[in-house]
OpenMM code with the backbone's topology and positions (N, CA, C; nanometers):
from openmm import Vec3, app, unit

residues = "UNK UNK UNK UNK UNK UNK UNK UNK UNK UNK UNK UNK UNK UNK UNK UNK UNK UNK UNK UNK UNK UNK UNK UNK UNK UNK UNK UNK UNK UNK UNK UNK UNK UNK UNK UNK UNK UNK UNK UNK UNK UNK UNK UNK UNK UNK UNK UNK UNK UNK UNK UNK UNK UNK UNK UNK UNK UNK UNK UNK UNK UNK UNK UNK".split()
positions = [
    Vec3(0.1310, 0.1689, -2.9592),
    Vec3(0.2445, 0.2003, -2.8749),
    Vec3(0.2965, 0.3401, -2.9077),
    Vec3(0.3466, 0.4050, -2.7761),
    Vec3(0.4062, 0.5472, -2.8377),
    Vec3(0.5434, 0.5218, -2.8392),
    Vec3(0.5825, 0.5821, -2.9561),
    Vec3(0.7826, 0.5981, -2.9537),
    Vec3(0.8293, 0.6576, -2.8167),
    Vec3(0.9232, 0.5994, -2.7851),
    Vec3(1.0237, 0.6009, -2.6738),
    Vec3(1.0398, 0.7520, -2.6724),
    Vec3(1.0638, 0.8439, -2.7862),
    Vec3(1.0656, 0.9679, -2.7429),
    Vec3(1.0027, 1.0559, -2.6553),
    Vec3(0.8724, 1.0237, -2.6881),
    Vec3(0.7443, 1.1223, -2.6503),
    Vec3(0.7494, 1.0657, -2.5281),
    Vec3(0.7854, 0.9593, -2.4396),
    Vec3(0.7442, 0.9657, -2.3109),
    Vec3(0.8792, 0.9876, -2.2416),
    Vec3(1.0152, 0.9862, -2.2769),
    Vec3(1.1440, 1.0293, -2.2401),
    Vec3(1.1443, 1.0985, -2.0794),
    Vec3(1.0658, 1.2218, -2.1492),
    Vec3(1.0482, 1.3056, -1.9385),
    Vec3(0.9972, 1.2030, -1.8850),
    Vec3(0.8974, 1.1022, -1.9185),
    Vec3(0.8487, 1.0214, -1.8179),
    Vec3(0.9848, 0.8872, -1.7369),
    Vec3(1.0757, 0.9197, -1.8416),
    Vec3(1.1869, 0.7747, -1.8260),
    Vec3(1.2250, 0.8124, -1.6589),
    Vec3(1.2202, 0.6756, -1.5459),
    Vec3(1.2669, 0.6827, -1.4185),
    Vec3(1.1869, 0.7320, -1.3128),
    Vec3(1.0538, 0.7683, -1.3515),
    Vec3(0.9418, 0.8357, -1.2436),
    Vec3(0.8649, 0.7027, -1.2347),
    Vec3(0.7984, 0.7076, -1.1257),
    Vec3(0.7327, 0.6151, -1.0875),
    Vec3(0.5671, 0.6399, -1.1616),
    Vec3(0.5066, 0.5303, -1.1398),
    Vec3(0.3776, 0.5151, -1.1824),
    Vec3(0.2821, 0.3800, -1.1283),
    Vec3(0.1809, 0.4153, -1.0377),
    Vec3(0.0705, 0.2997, -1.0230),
    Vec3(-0.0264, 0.3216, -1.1466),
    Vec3(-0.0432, 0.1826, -1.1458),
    Vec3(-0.1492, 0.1314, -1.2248),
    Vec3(-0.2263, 0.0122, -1.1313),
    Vec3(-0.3790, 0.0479, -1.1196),
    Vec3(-0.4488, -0.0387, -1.0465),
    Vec3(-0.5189, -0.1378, -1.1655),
    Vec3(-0.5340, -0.2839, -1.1199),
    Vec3(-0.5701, -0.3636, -1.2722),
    Vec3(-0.4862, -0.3718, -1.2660),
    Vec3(-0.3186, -0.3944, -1.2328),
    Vec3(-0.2115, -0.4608, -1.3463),
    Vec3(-0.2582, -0.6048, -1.3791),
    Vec3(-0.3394, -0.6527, -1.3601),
    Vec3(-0.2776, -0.8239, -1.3003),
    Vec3(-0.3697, -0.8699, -1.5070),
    Vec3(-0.4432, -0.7902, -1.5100),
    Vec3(-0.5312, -0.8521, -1.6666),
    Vec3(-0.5836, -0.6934, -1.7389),
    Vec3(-0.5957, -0.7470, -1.8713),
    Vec3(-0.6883, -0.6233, -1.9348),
    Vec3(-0.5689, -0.5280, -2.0077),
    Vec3(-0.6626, -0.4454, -1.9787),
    Vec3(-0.6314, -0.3112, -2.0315),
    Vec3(-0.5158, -0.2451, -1.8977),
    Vec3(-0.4964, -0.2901, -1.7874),
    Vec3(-0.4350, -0.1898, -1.6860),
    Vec3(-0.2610, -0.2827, -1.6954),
    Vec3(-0.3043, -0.4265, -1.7375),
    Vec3(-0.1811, -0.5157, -1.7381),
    Vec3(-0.0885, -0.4502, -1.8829),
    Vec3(-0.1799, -0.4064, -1.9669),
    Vec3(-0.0979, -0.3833, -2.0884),
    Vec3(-0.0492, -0.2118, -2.0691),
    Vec3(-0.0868, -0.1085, -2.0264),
    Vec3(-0.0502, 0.0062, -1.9756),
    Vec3(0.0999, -0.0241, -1.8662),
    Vec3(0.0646, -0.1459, -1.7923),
    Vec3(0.2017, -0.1651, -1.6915),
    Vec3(0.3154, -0.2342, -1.7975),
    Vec3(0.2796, -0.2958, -1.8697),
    Vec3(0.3901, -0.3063, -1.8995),
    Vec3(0.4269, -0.2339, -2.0560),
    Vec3(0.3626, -0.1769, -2.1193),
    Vec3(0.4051, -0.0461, -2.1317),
    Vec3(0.5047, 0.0503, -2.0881),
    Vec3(0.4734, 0.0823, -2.0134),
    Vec3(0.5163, 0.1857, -1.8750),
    Vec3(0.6491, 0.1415, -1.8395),
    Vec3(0.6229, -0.0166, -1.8680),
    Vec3(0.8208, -0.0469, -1.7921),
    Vec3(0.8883, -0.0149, -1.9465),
    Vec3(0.8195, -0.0565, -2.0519),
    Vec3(0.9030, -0.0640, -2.1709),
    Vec3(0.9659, 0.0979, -2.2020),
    Vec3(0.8926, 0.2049, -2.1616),
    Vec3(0.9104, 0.2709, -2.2160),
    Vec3(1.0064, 0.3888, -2.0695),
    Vec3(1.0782, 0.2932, -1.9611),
    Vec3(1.1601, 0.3346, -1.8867),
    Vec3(1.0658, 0.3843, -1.7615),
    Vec3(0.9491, 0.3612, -1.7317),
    Vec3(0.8917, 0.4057, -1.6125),
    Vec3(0.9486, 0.2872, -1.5028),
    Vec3(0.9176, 0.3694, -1.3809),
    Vec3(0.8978, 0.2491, -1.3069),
    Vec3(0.7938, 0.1965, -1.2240),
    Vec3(0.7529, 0.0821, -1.2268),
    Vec3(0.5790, 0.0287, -1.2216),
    Vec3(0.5315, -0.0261, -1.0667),
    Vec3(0.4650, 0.0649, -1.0157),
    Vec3(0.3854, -0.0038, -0.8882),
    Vec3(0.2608, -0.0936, -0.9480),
    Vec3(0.2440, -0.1773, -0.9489),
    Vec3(0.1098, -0.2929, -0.9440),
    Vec3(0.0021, -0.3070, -0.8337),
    Vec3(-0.0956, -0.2545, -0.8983),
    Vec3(-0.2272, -0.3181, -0.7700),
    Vec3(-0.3228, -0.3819, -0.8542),
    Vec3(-0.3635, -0.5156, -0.7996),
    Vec3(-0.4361, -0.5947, -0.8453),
    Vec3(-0.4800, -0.6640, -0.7140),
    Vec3(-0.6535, -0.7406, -0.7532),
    Vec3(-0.6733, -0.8163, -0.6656),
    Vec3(-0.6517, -0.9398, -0.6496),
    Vec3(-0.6210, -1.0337, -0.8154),
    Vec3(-0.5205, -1.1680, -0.7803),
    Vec3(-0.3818, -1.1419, -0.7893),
    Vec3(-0.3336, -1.1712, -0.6962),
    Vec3(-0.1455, -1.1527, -0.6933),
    Vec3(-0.1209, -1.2448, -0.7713),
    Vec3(-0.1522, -1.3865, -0.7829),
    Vec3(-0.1512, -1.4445, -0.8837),
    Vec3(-0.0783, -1.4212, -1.0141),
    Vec3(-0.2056, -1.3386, -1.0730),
    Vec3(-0.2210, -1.3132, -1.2109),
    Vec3(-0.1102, -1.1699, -1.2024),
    Vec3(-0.1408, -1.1201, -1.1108),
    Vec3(-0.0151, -0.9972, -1.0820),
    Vec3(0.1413, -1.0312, -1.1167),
    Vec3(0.1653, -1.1351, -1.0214),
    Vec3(0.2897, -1.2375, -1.0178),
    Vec3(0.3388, -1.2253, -1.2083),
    Vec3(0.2367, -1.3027, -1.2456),
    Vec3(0.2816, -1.3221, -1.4064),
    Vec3(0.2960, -1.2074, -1.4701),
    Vec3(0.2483, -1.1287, -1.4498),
    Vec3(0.2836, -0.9798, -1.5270),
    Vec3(0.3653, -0.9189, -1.4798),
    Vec3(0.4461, -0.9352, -1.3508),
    Vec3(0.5749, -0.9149, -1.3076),
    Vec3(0.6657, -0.9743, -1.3988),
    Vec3(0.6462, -1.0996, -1.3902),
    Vec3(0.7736, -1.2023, -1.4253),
    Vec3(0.7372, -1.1629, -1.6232),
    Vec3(0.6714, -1.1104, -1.6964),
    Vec3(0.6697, -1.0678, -1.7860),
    Vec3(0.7705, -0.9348, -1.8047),
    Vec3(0.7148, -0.8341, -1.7178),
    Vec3(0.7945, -0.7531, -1.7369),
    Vec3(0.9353, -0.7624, -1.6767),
    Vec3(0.9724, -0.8486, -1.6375),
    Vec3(1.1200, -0.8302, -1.5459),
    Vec3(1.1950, -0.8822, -1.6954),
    Vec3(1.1423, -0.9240, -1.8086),
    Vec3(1.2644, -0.9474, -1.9052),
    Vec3(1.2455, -0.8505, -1.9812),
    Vec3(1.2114, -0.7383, -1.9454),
    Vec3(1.1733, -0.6327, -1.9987),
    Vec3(1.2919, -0.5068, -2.0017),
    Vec3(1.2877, -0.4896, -1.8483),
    Vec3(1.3653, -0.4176, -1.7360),
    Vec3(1.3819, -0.4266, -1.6353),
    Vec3(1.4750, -0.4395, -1.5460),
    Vec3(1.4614, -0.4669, -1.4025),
    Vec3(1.4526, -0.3544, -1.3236),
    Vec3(1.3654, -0.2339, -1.3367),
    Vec3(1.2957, -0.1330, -1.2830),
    Vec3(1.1414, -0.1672, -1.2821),
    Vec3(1.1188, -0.2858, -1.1601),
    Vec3(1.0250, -0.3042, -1.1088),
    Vec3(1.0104, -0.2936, -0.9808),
    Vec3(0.9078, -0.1885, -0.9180),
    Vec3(0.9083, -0.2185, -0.7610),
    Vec3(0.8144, -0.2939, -0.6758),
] * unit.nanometer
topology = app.Topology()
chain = topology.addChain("A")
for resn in residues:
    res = topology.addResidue(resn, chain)
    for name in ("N", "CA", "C"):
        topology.addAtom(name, app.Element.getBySymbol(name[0]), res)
């Protein structure tokens, strides 16, 4: 994980990540919310998407 500092300019800009829903692209998204981004999701099960929403929403509620 990187310290909250180093991505700071990134805090409030948007960001896709394709893959959110598993892997390596699910752990970058929610990343990304932890560290104040805000996260577009593309995946091909919404499903599995769904749950990595509802993961990150107790995160931050800067999800779009």
């Amino acid at each position: 994980m990187l310290p909250v500092c180093v991505m700071e300019r990134w805090r409030g800009r948007v960001a896709l990540v394709t893959g959110a829903s598993v892997g390596i692209g699910a752990a970058i998204a929610v990343e990304l919310v932890r560290l104040g981004m805000k996260v577009v999701g593309c995946a091909r099960d919404i499903g599995k998407l769904q749950v990595c929403s509802e993961i990150t929403n107790w995160i931050s509620t800067e999800i779009i």
